[in-house]
C-alpha positions in Angstrom: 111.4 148.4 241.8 112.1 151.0 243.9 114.6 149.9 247.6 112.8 150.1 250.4 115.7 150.6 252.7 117.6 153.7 252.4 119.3 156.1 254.5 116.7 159.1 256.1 115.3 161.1 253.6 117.4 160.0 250.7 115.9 161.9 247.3 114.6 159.2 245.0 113.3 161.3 241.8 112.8 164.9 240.5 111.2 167.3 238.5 110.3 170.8 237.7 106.6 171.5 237.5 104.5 174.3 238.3 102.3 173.5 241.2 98.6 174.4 242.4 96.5 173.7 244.9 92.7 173.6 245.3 90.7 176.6 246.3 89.9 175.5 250.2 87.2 178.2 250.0 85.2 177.0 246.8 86.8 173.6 246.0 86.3 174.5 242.4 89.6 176.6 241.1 93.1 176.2 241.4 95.9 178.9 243.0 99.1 178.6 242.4 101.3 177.6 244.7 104.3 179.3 243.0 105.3 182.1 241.0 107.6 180.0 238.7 108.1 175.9 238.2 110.2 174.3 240.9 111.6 171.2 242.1 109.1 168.6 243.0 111.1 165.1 244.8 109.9 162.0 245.9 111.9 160.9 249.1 112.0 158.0 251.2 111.9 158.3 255.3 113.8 155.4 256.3 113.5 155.9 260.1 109.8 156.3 259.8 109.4 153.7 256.7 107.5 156.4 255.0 107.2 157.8 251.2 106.9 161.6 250.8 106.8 164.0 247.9 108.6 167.4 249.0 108.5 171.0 247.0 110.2 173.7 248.6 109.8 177.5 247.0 112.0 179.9 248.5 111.8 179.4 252.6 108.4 177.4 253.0 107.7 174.2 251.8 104.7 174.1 249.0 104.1 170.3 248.9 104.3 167.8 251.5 102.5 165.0 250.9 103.0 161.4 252.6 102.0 159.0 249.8 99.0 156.2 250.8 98.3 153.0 249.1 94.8 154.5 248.1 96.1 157.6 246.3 95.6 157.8 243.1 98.1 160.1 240.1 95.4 161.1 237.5 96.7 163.0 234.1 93.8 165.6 233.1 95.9 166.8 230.5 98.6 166.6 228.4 100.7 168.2 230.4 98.6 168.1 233.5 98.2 165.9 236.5 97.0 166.0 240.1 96.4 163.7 243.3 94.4 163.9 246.7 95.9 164.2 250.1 93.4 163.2 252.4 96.0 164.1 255.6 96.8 167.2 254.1 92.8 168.0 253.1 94.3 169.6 249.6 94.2 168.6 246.2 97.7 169.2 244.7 97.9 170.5 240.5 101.4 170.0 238.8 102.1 171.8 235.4 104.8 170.3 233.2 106.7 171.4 230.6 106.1 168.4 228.0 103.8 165.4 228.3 107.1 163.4 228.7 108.1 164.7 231.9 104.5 164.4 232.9 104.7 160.6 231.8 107.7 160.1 234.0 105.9 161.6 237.3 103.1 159.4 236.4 105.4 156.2 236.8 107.4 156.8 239.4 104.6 157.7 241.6 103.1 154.5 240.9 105.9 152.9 241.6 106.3 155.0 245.0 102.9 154.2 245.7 103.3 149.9 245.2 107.1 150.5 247.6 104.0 152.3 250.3 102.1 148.9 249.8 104.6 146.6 250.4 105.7 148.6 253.3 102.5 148.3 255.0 102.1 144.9 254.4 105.4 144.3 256.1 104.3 145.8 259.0 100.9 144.1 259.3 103.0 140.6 258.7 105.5 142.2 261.4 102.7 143.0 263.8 100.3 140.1 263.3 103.7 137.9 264.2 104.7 139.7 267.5 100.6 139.1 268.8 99.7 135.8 267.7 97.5 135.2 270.7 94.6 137.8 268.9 93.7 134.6 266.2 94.0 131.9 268.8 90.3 131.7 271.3 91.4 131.4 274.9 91.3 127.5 276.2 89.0 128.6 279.5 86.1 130.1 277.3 86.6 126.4 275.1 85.9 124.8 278.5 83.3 126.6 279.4 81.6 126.5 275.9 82.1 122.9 276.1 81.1 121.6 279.3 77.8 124.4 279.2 74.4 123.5 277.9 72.9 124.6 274.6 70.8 128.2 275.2 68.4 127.4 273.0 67.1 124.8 275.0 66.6 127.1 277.9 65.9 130.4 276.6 63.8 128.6 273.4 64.0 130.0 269.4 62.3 133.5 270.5 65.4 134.8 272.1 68.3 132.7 271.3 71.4 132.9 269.3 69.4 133.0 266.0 68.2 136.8 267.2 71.9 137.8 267.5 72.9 136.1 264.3 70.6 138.0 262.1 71.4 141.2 264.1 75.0 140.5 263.5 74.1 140.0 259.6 71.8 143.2 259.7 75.0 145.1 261.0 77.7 143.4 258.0 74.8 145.0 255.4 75.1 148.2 257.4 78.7 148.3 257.1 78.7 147.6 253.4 76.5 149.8 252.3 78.1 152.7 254.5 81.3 151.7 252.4 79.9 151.8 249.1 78.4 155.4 249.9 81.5 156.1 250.7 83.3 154.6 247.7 80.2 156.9 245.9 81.0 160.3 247.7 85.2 159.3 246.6 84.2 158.8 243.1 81.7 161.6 243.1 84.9 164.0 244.6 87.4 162.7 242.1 84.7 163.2 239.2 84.4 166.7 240.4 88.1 167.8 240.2 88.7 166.1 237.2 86.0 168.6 235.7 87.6 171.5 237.4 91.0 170.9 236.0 89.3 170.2 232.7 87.7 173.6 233.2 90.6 175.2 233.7 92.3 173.9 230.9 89.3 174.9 228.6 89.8 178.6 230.4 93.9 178.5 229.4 93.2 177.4 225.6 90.1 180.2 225.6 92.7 182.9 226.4 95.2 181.7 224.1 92.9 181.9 221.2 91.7 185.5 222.0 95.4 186.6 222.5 96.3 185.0 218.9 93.2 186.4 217.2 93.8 189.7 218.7 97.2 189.3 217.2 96.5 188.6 214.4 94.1 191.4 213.8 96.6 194.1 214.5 99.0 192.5 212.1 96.9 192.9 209.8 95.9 196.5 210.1 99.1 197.6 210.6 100.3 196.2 207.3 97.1 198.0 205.7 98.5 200.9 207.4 101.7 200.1 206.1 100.6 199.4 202.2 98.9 202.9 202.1 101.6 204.7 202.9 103.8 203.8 200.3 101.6 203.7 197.6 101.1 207.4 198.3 104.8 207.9 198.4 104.5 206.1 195.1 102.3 208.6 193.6 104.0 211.4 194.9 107.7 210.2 193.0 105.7 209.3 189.7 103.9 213.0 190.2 107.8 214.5 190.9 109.0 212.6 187.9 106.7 214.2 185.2 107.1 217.4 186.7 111.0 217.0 186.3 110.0 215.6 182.6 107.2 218.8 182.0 110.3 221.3 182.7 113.4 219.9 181.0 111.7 219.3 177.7 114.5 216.0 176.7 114.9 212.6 177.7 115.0 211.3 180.6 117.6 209.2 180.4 120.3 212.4 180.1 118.8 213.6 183.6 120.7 211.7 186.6 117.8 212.8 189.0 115.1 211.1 187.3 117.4 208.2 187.3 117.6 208.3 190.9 114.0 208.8 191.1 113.3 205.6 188.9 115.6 203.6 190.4 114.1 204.6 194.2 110.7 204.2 192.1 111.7 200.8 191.8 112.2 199.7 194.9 109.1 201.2 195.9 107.3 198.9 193.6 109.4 195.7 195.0 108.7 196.9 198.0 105.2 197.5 197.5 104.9 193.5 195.5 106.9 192.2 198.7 103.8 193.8 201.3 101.1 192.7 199.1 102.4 189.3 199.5 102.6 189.5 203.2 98.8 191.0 203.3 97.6 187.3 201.2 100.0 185.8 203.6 98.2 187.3 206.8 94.7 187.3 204.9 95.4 183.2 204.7 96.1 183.1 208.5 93.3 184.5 209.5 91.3 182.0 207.9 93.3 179.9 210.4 92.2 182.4 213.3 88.6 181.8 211.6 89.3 178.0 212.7 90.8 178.9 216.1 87.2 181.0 216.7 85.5 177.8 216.0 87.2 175.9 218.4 86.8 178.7 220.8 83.3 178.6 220.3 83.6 174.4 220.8 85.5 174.9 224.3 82.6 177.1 225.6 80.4 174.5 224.5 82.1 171.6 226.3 82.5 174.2 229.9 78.9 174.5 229.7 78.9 170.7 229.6 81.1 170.1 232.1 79.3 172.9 234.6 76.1 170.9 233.8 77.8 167.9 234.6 79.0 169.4 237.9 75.7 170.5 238.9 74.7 166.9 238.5 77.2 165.1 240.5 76.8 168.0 243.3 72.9 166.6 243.6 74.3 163.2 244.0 76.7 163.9 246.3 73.8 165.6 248.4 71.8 162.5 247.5 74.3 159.8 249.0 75.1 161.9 252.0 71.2 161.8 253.5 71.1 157.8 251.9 74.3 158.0 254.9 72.8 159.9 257.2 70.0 157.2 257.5 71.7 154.1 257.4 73.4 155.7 260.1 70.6 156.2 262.2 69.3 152.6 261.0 72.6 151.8 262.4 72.3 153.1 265.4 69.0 151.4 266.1 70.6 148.0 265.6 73.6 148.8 268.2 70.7 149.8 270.8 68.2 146.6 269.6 71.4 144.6 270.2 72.7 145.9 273.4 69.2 145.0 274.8 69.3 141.4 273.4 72.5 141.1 275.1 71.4 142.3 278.5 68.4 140.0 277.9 71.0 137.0 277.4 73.0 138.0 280.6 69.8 137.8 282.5 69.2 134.2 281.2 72.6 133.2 281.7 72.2 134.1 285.4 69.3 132.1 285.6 70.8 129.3 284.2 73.5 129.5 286.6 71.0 129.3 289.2 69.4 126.1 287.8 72.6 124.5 287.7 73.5 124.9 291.2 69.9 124.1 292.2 70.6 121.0 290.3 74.4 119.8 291.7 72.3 120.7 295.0 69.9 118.4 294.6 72.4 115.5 293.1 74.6 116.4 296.0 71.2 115.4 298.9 
C-alpha cells in the first residue's frame, strides 16, 4: 500500500508512454500530446493531501490530472490505456512500449486511486468529528415537539404530515432516477471512448498491413527485375563462349579465357539458383500478405461495427438526456407543490397558536 504521508510532491512511480488527448472539437479522435514518449509520474501533494499524475514535455506540462476515487484506468489495448478527468474536461490516451509496462500503470494507479479513498475518508471522519452538533436535534425543538399537539388533529388527513411525507418520497424517486440517468450518460461516455480508441487501433493495424503488403510487392518485382537480368547476362557468356569455341577450332580446356568464362559462367548459375530460391521464398510470404489482406478486410468489418455501434449509443445518450430534462421539470413541480404545502402548514400553525392562547385565556378567567 502506498504511504499516505510524504514530503510535498514526492515522485511515487514512472513511466515512459506516449500520450494523447481527446479531440475537444469532435470527441471522437485522439491528438497527440507529444512528439515522442515521455515521462509520465504519479506524485503525492502532502500539503494538500492530494494524488496527481504529472507529464512534462519540453517547457509546458501535458498531463496534470488530480486522481478521484471515481476514476476509472481502462486498458483498450494491449499496449493501450486511458482515463477521464472530469476537472480537467479531457480524456487522456497513453501508448506503451510493451503490455508489461502497460500492466504496471494499470496497478499502481489503482493503488493511487484506493491511497485517494482512504484520504477522503479521513477527512470526512476528521470533519464529521470537529462538528458533531449536525447529527444531534437541538433540545428546544424536542421541547417544543413534545409539549405541542398532534397537527393532524387540527389541520385533519387532507393537509397534514402524510401530504409532506409522500412529497418527500416523490422527491427521493426523483433523485434516484436523476442518478441512474446519470450513471447511464457515464456509462454511455465511457462506451463511447472505448470505441474510439478501438477505432483507432483498428486504423494503426490497417496501415501497418498496407505498408507490409506494399512491401512486399516491391520486393518481389525487384527480384523479378533482378532474375532477368542475369539470365540475359547468362545467355550473352554461353553466346561468347561458342563464339570463342567457333574460332579456335580445339578444346576448350587449352583456352584460359573460356576457362574464365566458365568459371564466371558458374557463378552465374549459383547465383542465378540462390535468386530463384529467394523468389519461392518471397512468393511463400506473400501468401502470408494474402492472410494480412484478410485480416485487413476483418478490421474494416469490425470499424463499421463499432461506428454502428456508436451511432447507437449517440441515440441513447440523446434519449436519456430528454428522460433528464423531464424528470427535471417533474422535479421542479414537486419543489413548487411543496413550498405551497409548507406555506399552507405555517398558516395552520399560526392558527393554532392562536387557539392556544385563546385557550390559556380562558383557563386563566
Amino acid at each position: 500500500m502506498i504511504p499516505l504521508h510524504r514530503e510535498r510532491e514526492q515522485p511515487i512511480f514512472s513511466s515512459r508512454a506516449h500520450v494523447f488527448q481527446i479531440d475537444p472539437a469532435t470527441k471522437r479522435n485522439w491528438l497527440p500530446a507529444s512528439k515522442h514518449a515521455v515521462t509520465v509520474s504519479f506524485f503525492y501533494d502532502a500539503g494538500r493531501s492530494v494524488y496527481r499524475i504529472i507529464s512534462v514535455g519540453g517547457t509546458k506540462a501535458i498531463i496534470n490530472s488530480t486522481i478521484t476515487p471515481n476514476m476509472t484506468f481502462t486498458k483498450t489495448s494491449q499496449k493501450f490505456g486511458q482515463w477521464a478527468d472530469s476537472r480537467a474536461n479531457t480524456v487522456y490516451g497513453l501508448g506503451f512500449s510493451t503490455e508489461q509496462h502497460l500492466q504496471q500503470f494499470s496497478d499502481q494507479f489503482k493503488e493511487v486511486k484506493e491511497a485517494a479513498r482512504l484520504v477522503r475518508e479521513k477527512a470526512q471522519e476528521r470533519f464529521e468529528m470537529a462538528n458533531p452538533a449536525l447529527n444531534i436535534a437541538a433540545p428546544q425543538e424536542l421541547s417544543e415537539d413534545r409539549h405541542s399537539p398532534p397537527l393532524l388533529a387540527v389541520n385533519g388527513p387532507a393537509n397534514g404530515p402524510g401530504e409532506l411525507v409522500r412529497s418527500k418520497s416523490a422527491e427521493v424517486e426523483l433523485t434516484s432516477e436523476k442518478e441512474r440517468i446519470k450513471k447511464m450518460l457515464s456509462e454511455g461516455s465511457v462506451c463511447d471512448i472505448n470505441l474510439e480508441a478501438e477505432l483507432f487501433t483498428l486504423q494503426d493495424s490497417n496501415a501497418k498491413l498496407v505498408a507490409a503488403l506494399q512491401e512486399a510487392n516491391n520486393s518481389v518485382e525487384e527480384w523479378k527485375n533482378q532474375l532477368a537480368e542475369y539470365q540475359e547476362e547468362t545467355d550473352r557468356l554461353r553466346n561468347q563462349v561458342s563464339e570463342l569455341e567457333a574460332q579456335s577450332g580445339r578444346p576448350a580446356s587449352s583456352d584460359p579465357g573460356r576457362e574464365q568464362l566458365s568459371r564466371s559462367l558458374e557463378d552465374l548459375e549459383a547465383l542465378l539458383q540462390d535468386k530463384e530460391q529467394e523468389i519461392q521464398t518471397l512468393q511463400s510470404k506473400k501468401s502470408d500478405v494474402g492472410e494480412l489482406e484478410k485480416e485487413r478486410e476483418e478490421a474494416l468489418h469490425r470499424l463499421q461495427e463499432v461506428e454502428s455501434r456508436n451511432v447507437e449509443l449517440t441515440e441513447r445518450v440523446q434519449t436519456a438526456e430528454g428522460t433528464l430534462a423531464s424528470s427535471r421539470d417533474q422535479r421542479e413541480k414537486s419543489e413548487t407543490e411543496l413550498q405551497t404545502l409548507v406555506q399552507v402548514l405555517d398558516v395552520k400553525i399560526c392558527d393554532l397558536k392562536d387557539l392556544r392562547h385563546s385557550l390559556a385565556k380562558l383557563v386563566d378567567k
